[in-house]
N, C-alpha and C positions, 0 to 999 in steps of 0.2 A: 293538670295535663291538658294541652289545646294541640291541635295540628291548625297547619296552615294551605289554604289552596295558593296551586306558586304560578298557577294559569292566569286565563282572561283576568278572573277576579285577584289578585297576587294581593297579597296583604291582607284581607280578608280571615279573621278569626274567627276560626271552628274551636266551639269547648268539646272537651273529652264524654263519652258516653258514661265513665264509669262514676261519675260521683254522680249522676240522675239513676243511673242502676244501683246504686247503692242506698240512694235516698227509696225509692220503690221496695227495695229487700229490705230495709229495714219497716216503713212504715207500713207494708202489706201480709210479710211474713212471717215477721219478731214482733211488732207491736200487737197483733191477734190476743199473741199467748199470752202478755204483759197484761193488756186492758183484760181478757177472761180472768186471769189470775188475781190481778187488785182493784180493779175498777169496774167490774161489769156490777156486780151482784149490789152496789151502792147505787147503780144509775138505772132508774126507769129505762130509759133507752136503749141501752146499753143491755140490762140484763134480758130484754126481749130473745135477744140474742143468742146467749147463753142456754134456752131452752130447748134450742138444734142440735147445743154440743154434747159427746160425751165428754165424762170428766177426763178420761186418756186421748181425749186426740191431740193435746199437744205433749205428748212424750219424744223419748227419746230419739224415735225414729221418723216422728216430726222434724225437728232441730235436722239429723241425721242429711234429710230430704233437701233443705232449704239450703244446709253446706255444700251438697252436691249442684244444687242449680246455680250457687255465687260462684264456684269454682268452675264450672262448666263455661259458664259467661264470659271470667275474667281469662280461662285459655284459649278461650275462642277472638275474645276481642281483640288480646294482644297478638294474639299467632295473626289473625289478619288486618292487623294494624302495619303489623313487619312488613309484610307482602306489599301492600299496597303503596301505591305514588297518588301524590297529587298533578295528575293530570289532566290535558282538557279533554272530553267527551262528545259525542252527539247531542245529551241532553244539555252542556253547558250552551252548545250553539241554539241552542230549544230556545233559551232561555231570553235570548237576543233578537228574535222575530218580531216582527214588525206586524203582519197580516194577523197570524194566526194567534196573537195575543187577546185581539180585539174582537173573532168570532168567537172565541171562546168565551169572553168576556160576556159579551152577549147573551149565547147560549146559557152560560152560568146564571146571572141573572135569571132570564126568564124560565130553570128549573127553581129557584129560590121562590119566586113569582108565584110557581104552579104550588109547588109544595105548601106556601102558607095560604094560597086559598084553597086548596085540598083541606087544609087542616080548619078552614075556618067553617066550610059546607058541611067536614064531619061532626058539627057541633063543639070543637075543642074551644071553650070559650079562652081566649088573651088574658093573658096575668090573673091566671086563677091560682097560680100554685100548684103544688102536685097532687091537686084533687080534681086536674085534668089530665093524669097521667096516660097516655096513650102510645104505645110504641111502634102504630104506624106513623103518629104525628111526630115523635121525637127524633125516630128513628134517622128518617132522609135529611131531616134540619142538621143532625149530630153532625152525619156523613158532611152536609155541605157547609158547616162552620168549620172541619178541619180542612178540608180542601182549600178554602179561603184563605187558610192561613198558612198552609203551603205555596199556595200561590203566590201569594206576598212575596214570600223566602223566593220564590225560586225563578220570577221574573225581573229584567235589571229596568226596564224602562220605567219611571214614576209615578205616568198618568196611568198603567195598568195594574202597580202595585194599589195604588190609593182605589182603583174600582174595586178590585178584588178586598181590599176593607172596606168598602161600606157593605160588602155582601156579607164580609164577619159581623160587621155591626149589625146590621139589619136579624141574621141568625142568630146571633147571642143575645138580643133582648129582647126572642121568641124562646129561646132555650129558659133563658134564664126567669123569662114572664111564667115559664110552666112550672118553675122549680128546679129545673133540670144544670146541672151546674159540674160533671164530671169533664165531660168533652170543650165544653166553654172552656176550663180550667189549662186543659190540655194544649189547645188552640193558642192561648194567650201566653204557655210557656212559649209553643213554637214561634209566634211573633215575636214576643220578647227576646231571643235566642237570634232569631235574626236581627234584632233591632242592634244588639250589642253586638253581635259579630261583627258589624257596620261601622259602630262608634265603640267600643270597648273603651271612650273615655269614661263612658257611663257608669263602669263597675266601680271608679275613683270618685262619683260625686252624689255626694249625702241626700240629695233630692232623691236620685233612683231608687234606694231602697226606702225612704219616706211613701212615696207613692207605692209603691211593693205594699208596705203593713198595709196603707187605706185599702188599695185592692182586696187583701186578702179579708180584713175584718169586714167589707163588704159579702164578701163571697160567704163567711162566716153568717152574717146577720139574715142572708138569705134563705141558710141552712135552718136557721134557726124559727126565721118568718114561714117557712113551709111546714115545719113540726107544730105549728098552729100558733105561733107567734107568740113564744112563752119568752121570758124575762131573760136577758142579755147575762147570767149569771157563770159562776164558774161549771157547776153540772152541765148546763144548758153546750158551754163551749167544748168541755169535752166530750159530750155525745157528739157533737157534729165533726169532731177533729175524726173521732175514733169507728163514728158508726160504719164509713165506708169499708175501710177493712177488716173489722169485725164479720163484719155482715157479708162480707166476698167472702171471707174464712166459710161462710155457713155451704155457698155454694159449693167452696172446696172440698168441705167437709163430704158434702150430702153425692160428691162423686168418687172422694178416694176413701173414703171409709168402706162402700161396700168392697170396692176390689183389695182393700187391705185384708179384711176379712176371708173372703176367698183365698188368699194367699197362704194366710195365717193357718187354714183350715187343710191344706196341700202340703204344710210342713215346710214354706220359706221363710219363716218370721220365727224366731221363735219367742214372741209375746204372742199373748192372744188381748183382741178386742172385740168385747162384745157388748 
């Protein structure tokens, strides 16, 4: 499924939201209960994890929850998919400025500027890995390697597109020198999304997904270089596939478990977890 802007930009391809919502529901939601159920209690890493969970939180009223959120999304998407036109806006005309590209430009820069010698005076020493993990230091860099990368997307002129990536460059191998690799990841879908919406000859030719796997086994070896740079193995590849949402699970867990309980204990559930 793609839509198309039929304005300034006409021809220009937009992919649909729902096969990245789908990709997210599965590998945030469903894959938790899979890796606790087969794969945790085999992996060092992995089973770290597993010492947060109860053995029932992914029951039936788990599953239950996660049908409600993919349903909710996909009546919500399509009902305002209906509604809306591709037409042109205020911000499409944003987008075609001439002045105001270039103070921005600027200003961006020299908050990029501030924030990595902030982080260098806090002591965060450069490509240590994530045993400089700091979340005043990661935190502002995150925020301005996505904006970089919306920027990209959302500017037409070239010389301000290409500034606005060296500022991603510049952010992602501060991010990535610290260990830090979710927002990077993120960042580089939304270029890459722009890059093809551009040339969608891209999606027909076997180089683009060639450089896709290097990417990714990159991003992978990184994963694996921060957990103290243990052997490129199969274990080693699925802790780093699985930890991130395993390990989100825990936060989830460690918020809706107690109001599940409360609930449970009021006579709306009729399981109880305890």
């Amino acid at each position: 499924m793609s839509r198309r802007r039929t304005a300034s930009n006409e021809g220009v391809w937009i992919p649909s939201a729902i096969p990245f919502f789908l990709f997210g529901f599965a590998y945030y939601l469903i894959s938790p209960a899979l890796v606790f159920r087969f794969l945790a209690q085999d992996n060092e890493l992995l089973d770290t994890a597993t010492r947060y969970f109860h053995p029932n939180y992914f029951d039936a009223s788990y599953f239950l929850d996660a049908i409600v959120i993919l349903v909710s999304f996909l009546i919500g998407y399509l009902m305002a998919k209906a509604v809306t036109k591709g037409t042109t806006s205020i911000a499409d005309h944003g987008s075609r400025q001439t002045s105001f590209p270039k103070i921005l430009a600027t200003s961006f820069g020299a908050l990029v500027a501030y924030f990595a010698a902030a982080a260098g005076m806090s002591g965060a020493g450069f490509f240590t890995g994530y045993s400089a993990f700091n979340v005043l230091v990661l935190g502002p860099l995150s925020t301005c390697v996505f904006l970089s990368a919306w920027f990209v997307n959302y500017f037409s002129r070239k010389h301000i597109r290409l500034l606005f990536l060296s500022f991603f460059a510049v952010c992602s191998v501060f991010l990535l020198g610290w260990g830090s690799r979710m927002y990077f990841v993120l960042s580089l879908i939304a270029l890459t999304l722009g890059l093809v919406s551009r040339n969608r000859a891209l999606l027909r030719n076997v180089s683009s997904y060639a450089v896709l796997a290097v990417a990714g086994l990159c991003i992978v070896a990184i994963g694996i270089a921060r957990e103290g740079g243990r052997s490129f193995g199969f274990d080693n590849l699925v802790a780093v596939l699985f930890a991130e949402p395993l390990f989100t699970s825990v936060s989830g867990m460690a918020m809706i478990a107690p109001l599940r309980h409360i609930m449970v204990r009021q006579g709306r559930f009729g399981c109880r977890l305890t």
